[in-house]
N, C-alpha and C positions, 0 to 999 in steps of 0.2 A: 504494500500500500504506500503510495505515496506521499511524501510527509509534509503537510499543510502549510506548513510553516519555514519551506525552505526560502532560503533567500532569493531575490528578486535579482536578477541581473541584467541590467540595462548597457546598450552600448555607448560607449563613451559619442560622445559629438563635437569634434575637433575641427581646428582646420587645416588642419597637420603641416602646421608652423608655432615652432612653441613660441608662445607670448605674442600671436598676432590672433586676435577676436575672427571670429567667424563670419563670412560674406558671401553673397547671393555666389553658386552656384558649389559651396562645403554644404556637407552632408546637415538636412538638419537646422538650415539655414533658408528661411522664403524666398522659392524661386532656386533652391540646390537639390540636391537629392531626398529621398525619404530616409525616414532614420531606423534602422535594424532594431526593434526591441526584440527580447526572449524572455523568458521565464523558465524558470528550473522549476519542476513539481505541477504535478499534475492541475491545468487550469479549473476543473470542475470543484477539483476540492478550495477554490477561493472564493467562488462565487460561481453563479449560470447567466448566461445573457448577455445583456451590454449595459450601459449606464442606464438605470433608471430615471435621472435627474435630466437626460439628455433628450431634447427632441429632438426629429427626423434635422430639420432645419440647422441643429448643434446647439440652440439657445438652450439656456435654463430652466426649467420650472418645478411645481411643487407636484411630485406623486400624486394619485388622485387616489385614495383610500376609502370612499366612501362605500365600493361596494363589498370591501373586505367585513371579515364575522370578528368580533371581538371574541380573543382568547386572552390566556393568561399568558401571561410571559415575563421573561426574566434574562438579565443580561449580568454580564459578570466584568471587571477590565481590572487591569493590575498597571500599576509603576513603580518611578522606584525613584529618591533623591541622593544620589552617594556625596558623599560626605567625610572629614576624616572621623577617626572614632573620639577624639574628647571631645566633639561639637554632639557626636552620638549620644554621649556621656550625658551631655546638659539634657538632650531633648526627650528622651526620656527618663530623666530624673523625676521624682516626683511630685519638685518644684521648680523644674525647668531653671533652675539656678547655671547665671552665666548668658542665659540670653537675654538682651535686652529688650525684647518685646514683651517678654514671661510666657507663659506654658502653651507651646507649638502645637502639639497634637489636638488639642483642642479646637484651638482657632482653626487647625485644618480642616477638620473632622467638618465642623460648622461648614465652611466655603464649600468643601465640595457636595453636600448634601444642598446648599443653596447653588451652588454651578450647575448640579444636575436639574434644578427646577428651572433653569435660567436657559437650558440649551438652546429651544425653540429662536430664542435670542439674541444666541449669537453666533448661531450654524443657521445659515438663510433660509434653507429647504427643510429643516425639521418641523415634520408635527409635531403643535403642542400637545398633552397625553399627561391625566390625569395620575399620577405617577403613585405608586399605593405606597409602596416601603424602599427608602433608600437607604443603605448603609455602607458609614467608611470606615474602615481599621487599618490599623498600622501595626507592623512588630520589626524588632532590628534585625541586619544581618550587618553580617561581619564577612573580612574577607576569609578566615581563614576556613570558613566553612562555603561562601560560597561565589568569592573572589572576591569582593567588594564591601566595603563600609557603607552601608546604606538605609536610608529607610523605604522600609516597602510599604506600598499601598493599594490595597484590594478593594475595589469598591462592588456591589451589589445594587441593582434597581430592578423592582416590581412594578409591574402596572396589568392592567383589563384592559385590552385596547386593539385599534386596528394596524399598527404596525408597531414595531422591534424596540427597543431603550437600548439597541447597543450604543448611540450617541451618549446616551444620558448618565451610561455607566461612564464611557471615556470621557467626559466634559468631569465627573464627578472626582474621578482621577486627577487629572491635569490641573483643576481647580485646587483640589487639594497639595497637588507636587507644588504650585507653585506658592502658596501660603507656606508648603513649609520652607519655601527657599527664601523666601520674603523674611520668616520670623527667624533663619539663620544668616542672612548674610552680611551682618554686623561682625559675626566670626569665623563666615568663610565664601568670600564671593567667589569661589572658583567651585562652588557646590554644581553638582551634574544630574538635569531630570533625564531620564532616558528609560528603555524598556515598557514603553505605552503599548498599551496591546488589548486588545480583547481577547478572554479566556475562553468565553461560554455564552450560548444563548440559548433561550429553549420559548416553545407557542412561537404562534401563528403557521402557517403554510409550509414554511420549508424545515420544522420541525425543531431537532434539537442539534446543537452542534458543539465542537467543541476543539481546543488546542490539543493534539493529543502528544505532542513532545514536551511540553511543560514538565517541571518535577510533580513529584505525586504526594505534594503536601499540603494540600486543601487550599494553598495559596498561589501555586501556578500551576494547577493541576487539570483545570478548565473546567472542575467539575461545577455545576448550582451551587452544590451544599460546599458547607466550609466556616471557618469561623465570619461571625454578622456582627458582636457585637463586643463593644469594649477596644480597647487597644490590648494588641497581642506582644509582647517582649519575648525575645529569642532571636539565635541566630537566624548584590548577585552577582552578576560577573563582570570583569573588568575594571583595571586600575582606574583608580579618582584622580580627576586633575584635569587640565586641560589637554585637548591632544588626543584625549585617550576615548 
């Protein structure tokens, strides 16, 4: 089986003169050639079809949903803030001593349950969707378990509806990544959000789905279930820093 999650590999678009910009008739460039994209891993297990969002014409619009059946559904996204470990130390402390905003996980926790209510907002084409249960958690890792100093963040969104929260889980993430890089970067501006992802989704039409190379710890594991609630402490990949 093919692994969902392989990387994406696009061709470079040059003009094969280093340090001179690209012009009408470089690959890639209006009025030059077309540009070779590929993809490693089976195209079906990304998606089926073509853009949604796209009309015949190539303009934008909004999905028309109306004559979809409301089900249940659930969407899962994970990230992560690396960080060194005594900026770790403060933020889950369990008075956030040393930062000077005071206690991170909280204020994040807040933002991205309000990011997620907010998506409709500030993603153009999203349906707004009465959202039933959002939840955000954090717990630490460290590099020596799992390459990196960082805090991770799992977020979870419910709703009754006619299309998907995978948005609403990723907006709930990213909102959150970035509060906490806001309430740390008095002690470390060189803090890194990366590893944005959706894990899991499950209702409406095309069923249940899921990351299936994640680790298998309730936290990148793609499954629904998992921890929902509380901040979780304990021990992802890739040196912190710039560069990296």
């Amino acid at each position: 089986m093919a692994d969902p999650t392989a990387d994406l590999s696009l061709s470079d678009v040059t003009s094969g003169e280093p340090g001179r910009p690209g012009r009408p008739g470089d690959p890639g460039v209006p009025g030059g050639t077309a540009v070779s994209r590929t993809v490693s891993g089976a195209p079906d297990d990304r998606g089926t079809g073509g853009l949604t969002h796209v009309r015949e014409d190539g303009s934008a619009h909004m999905v028309d949903v109306t004559g979809k059946n409301e089900t249940s559904r659930t969407a899962v996204a994970t990230g992560r803030v690396r960080t060194r470990p005594d900026v770790l130390d403060m933020v889950f402390a369990d008075d956030s001593e040393g930062l000077p905003k005071g206690d991170a996980l909280p204020v994040a926790r807040v933002a991205g349950i309000m990011g997620a209510k907010k998506t409709p907002e500030i993603i153009p084409l999203c349906h707004p969707l009465p959202l039933g249960k959002i939840t955000v958690d954090f717990r630490r890792e460290d590099a020596a378990t799992h390459g990196a100093d960082a805090v991770r963040i799992r977020a979870s969104v419910k709703t009754r509806g006619v299309t998907g929260v995978e948005m609403e889980a990723l907006t709930a993430v990213t909102t959150a990544a970035l509060t906490v890089y806001d309430m740390i970067k008095a002690v470390d501006r060189h803090g890194v959000i990366d590893d944005v992802r959706v894990l899991a989704k499950s209702g409406g039409k095309s069923g249940s789905w899921d990351v299936r190379d994640a680790p298998a710890d309730g936290w990148g594991d793609g499954s629904v279930s998992g921890p929902t609630d509380g901040p979780v402490s304990g021990p992802v990949s890739g040196p912190h820093g710039e560069g990296a």
